[in-house]
C-alpha positions as CSV (number, residue, x, y, z in Angstrom):
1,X,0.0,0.0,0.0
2,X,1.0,3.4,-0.9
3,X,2.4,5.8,2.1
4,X,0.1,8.7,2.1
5,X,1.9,12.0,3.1
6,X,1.9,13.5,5.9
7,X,0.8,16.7,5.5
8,X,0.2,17.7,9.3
9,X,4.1,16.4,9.7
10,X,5.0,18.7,6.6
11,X,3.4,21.7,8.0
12,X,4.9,21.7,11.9
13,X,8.3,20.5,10.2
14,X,7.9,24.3,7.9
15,X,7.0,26.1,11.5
16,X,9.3,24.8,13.3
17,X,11.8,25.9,10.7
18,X,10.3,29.0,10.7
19,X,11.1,29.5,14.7
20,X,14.1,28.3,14.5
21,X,15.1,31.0,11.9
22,X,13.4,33.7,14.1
23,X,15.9,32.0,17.0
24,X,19.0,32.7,14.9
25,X,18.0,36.1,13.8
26,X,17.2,37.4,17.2
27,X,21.5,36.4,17.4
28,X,21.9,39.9,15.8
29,X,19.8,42.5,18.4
30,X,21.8,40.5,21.0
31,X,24.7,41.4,19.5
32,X,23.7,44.7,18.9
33,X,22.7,45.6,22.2
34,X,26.4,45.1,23.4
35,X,27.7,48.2,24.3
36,X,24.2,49.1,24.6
37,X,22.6,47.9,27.6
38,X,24.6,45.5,29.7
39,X,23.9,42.3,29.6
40,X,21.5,42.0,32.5
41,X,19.5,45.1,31.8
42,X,19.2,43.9,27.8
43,X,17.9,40.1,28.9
44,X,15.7,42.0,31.5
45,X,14.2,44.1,28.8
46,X,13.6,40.9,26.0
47,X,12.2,39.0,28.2
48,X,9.8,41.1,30.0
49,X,8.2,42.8,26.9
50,X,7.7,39.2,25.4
51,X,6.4,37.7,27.9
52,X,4.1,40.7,28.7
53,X,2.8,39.6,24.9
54,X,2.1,36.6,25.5
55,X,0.2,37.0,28.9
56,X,-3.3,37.7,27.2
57,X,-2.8,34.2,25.3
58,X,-1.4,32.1,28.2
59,X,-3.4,33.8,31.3
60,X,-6.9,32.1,30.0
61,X,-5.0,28.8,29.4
62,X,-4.3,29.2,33.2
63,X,-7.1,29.7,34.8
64,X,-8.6,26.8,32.5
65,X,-6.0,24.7,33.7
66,X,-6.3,25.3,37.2
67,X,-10.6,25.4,37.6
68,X,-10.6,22.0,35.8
69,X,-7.9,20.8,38.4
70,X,-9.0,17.9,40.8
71,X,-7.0,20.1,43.7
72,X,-7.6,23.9,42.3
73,X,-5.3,25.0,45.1
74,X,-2.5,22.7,44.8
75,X,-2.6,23.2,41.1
76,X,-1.8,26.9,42.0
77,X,0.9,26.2,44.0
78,X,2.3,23.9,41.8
79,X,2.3,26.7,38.7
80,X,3.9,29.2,40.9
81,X,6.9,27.4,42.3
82,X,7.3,25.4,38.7
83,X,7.5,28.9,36.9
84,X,9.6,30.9,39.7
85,X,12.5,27.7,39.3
86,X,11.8,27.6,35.5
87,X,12.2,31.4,34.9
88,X,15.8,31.3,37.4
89,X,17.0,29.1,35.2
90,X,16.1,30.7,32.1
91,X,17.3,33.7,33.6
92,X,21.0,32.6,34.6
93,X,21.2,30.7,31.2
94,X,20.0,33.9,29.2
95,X,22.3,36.0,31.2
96,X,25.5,33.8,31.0
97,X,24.4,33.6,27.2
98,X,24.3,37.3,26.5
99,X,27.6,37.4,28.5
100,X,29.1,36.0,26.9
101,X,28.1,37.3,23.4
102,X,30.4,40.8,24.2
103,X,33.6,38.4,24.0
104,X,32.7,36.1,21.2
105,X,30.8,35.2,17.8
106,X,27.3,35.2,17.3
107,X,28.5,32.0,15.3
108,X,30.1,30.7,18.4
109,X,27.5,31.4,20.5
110,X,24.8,29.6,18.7
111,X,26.6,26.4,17.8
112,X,27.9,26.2,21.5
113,X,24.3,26.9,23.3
114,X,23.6,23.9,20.7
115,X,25.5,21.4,23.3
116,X,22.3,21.2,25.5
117,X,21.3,18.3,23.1
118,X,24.6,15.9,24.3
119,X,24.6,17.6,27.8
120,X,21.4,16.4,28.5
121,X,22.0,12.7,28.4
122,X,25.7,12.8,29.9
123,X,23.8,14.6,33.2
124,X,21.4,11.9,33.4
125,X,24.1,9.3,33.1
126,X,25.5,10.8,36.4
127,X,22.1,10.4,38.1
128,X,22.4,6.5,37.2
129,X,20.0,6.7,33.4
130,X,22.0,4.6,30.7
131,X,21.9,6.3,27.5
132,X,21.7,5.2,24.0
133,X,24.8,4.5,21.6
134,X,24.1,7.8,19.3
135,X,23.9,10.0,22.4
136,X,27.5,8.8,23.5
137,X,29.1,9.2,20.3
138,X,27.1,12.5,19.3
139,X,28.5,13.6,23.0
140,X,31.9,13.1,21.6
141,X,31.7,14.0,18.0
142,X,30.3,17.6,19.8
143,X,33.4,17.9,22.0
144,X,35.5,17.6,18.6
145,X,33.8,20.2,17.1
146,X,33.4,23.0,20.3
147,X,37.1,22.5,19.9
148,X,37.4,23.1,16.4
149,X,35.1,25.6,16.5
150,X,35.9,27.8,19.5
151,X,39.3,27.2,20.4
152,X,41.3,30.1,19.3
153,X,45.0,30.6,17.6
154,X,46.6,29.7,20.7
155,X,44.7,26.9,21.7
156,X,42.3,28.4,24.2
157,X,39.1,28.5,25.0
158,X,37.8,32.5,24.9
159,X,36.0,33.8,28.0
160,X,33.6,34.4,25.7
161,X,33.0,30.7,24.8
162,X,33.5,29.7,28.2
163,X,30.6,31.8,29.3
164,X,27.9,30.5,26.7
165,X,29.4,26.6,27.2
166,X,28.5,27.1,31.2
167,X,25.0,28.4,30.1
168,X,24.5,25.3,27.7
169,X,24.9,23.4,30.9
170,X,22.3,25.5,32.3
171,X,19.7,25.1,29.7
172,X,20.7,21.1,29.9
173,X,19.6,21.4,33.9
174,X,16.2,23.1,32.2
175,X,15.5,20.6,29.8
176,X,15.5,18.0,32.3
177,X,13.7,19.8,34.9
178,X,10.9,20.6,31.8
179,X,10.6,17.2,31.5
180,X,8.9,16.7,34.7
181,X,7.1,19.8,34.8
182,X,5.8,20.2,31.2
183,X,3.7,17.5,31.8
184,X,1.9,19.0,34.6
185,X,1.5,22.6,33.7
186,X,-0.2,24.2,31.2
187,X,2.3,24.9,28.6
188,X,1.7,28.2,27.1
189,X,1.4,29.3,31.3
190,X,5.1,27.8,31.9
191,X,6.3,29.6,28.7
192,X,4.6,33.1,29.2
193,X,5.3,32.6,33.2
194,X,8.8,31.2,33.1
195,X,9.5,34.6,31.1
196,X,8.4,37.0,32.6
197,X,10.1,35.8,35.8
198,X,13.2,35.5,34.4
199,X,13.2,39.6,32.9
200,X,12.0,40.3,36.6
201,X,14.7,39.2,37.9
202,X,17.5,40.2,35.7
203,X,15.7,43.9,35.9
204,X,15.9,44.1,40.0
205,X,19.5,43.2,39.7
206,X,19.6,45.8,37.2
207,X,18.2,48.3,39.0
208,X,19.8,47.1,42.4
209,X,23.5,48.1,40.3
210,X,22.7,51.0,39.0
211,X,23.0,49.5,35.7
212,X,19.1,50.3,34.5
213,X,18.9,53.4,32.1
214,X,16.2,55.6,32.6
215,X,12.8,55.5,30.5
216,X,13.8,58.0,27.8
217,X,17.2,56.1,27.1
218,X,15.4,52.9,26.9
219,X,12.8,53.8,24.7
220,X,15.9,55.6,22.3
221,X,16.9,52.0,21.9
222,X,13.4,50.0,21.5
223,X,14.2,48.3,17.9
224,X,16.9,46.2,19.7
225,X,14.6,45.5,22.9
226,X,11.3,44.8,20.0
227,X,13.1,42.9,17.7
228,X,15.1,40.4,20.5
229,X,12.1,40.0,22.2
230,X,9.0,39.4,19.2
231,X,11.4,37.5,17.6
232,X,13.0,35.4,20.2
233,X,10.5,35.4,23.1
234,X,6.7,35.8,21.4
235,X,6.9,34.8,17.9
236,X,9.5,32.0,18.5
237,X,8.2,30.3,21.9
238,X,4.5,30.6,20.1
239,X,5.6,29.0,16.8
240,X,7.0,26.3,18.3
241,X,3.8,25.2,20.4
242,X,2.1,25.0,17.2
243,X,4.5,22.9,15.4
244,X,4.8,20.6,18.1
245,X,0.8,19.8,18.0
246,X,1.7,17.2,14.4
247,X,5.6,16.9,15.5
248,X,7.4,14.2,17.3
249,X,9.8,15.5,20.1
250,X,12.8,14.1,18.2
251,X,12.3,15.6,14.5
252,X,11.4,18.9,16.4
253,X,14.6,18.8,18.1
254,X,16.5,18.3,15.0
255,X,15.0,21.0,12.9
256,X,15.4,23.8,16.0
257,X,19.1,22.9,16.4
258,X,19.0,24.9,13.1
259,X,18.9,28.2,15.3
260,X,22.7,28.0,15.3
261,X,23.1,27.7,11.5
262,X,20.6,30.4,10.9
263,X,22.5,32.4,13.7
264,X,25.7,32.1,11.9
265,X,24.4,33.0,9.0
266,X,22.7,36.0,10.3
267,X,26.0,37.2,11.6
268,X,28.0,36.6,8.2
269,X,25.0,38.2,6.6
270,X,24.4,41.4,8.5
271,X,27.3,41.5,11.3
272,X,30.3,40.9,8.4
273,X,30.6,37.8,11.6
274,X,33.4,35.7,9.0
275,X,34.2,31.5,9.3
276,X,37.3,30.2,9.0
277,X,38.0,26.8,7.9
278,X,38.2,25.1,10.5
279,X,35.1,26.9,12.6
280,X,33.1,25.5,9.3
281,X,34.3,21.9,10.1
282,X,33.5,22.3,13.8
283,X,30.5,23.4,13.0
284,X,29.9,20.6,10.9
285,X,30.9,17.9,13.5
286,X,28.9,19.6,16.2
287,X,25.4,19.4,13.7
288,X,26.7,15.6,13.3
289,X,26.7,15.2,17.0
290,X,23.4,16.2,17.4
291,X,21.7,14.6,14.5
292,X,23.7,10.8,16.2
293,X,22.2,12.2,19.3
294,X,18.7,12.1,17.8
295,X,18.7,9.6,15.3
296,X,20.8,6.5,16.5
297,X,18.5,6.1,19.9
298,X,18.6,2.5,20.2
299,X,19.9,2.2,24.1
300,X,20.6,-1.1,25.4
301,X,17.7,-2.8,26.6
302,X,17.1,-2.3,31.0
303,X,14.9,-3.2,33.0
304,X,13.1,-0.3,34.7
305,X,11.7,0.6,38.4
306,X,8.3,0.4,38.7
307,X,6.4,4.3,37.6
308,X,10.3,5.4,35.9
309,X,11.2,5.6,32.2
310,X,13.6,3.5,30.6
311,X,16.9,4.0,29.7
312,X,15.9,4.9,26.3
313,X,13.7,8.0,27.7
314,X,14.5,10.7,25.5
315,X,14.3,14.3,26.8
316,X,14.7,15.9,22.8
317,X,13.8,19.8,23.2
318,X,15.3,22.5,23.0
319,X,16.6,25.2,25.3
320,X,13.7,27.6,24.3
321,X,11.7,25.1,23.5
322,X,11.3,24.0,26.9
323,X,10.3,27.0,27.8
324,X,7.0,26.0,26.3
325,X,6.8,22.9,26.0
């Protein structure tokens, strides 16, 4: 019998690769806003004027969510302490991220945040999860290309690099902390919530420095602080709930790790950002790394615990993704 096409697949699989461009383009208002706003102040700004978007879409699916509960009031609680440790993370991640940006490549810094995706199953290895063959040797086909990629002429890692590698790690900690609590929250509540907590956050340290600019100089400045936070924070998060409706976890993970193409591009494009050589073939092994880590899933069979996944459990978002998912 003939396969029929998918056409639901075909459609999230466009939208998806539609947020993920948004992703990589929202690489360049970053960039610009160096020397702009510091770093808090700019992921302060971003994240609170997105998320204030999104409110009027994800404060109906709340209250929804938590009338229809079994336990209304725990189902509060729950949503409040979930988003106040979601948003911390997104905030320290976002932060270490934009950091880091000032002392390196927009190139770099997309391909590197790209990590999470072998991160994530070498962390749950420590907690006693066995992982799959392609998620071990897409762990160390990444390595290989981080190094080719970011290591400079004198064989060190820039400050720069070092900043975004530690947020990777941070947005690995959120991926697998979104896998428990994704699945009992209302998603676009997390996303929206998760958000706005984390540009709260990095605006009271802001202001707490001294480093906040008054109203006039921040509205001066509001096509960075617009375009980093539609593109990144409302149009992207949104997209990528609405791809993810006809998309399995895995092929949505694959196409989003396309933010960091589409970021280096942007910067080649618009920043004059160039590639060497050898930051092309890092690049190159890294996208292998993570397409092993998604495709070549077959983990040795285990037996499991009674109510826990198997070894062959796959946590395959992304670091914004799981802001929503």
């Amino acid at each position: 019998m003939k396969k029929q096409f998918n056409t639901k697949a075909f459609r999230a699989g466009l939208i998806l690769l539609t947020t993920a461009f948004f992703w990589g383009l929202s690489f360049i208002f970053q960039r610009m806003a160096v020397g702009v706003f510091t770093p808090v102040t700019y992921v302060g700004l971003r994240f609170t004027f997105g998320a204030l978007l999104l409110v009027p879409l994800a404060w109906p699916c709340l209250v929804r969510r938590v009338r229809s509960a079994p336990d209304p009031a725990r189902s509060r609680r729950l949503h409040f302490w979930g988003i106040l440790a979601s948003g911390t993370m997104v905030c320290v991640g976002s932060v270490l991220q934009q950091y880091g940006i000032v002392w390196t490549s927009i190139a770099n810094a997309g391909f590197i945040t790209s990590l999470y995706v072998v991160l994530v199953p070498l962390i749950l290895v420590v907690f006693g999860r066995r992982i799959a063959l392609g998620e071990a040797v897409g762990a160390v086909l990444a390595a290989i290309g981080l190094f080719l990629l970011s290591l400079n002429e004198s064989f060190g890692l820039s400050f720069g690099d070092a900043l975004v590698l530690i947020g990777a790690f941070v947005w690995a900690f959120h991926v697998i902390y979104l896998g428990w609590a994704s699945q009992r929250m209302d998603a676009f509540a997390l996303g929206a919530g998760q958000s706005l907590v984390c540009g709260v956050l990095a605006l009271i340290y802001a202001g707490m420095s001294g480093e906040l600019p008054d109203f006039y100089a921040i509205l001066s400045e509001w096509p960075l602080i617009l375009g980093g936070s539609v593109l990144s924070v409302t149009l992207g998060f949104t997209l990528q709930i609405i791809g993810q409706r006809d998309a399995s976890p895995a092929a949505a993970a694959i196409i989003l790790q396309l933010e960091a193409v589409f970021a280096a591009l942007s910067g080649w494009v618009f920043l004059g950002e160039g590639m060497t050589l050898r930051m092309i073939a890092g690049a190159a092994v890294m996208l292998a790394g993570v397409l092993a880590s998604q495709l070549w899933t077959a983990a040795p069979a285990s037996p499991s615990a009674p109510g826990k996944p198997s070894g062959s459990a796959r946590f395959s978002v992304s670091p914004r993704a799981s802001d929503v998912e």
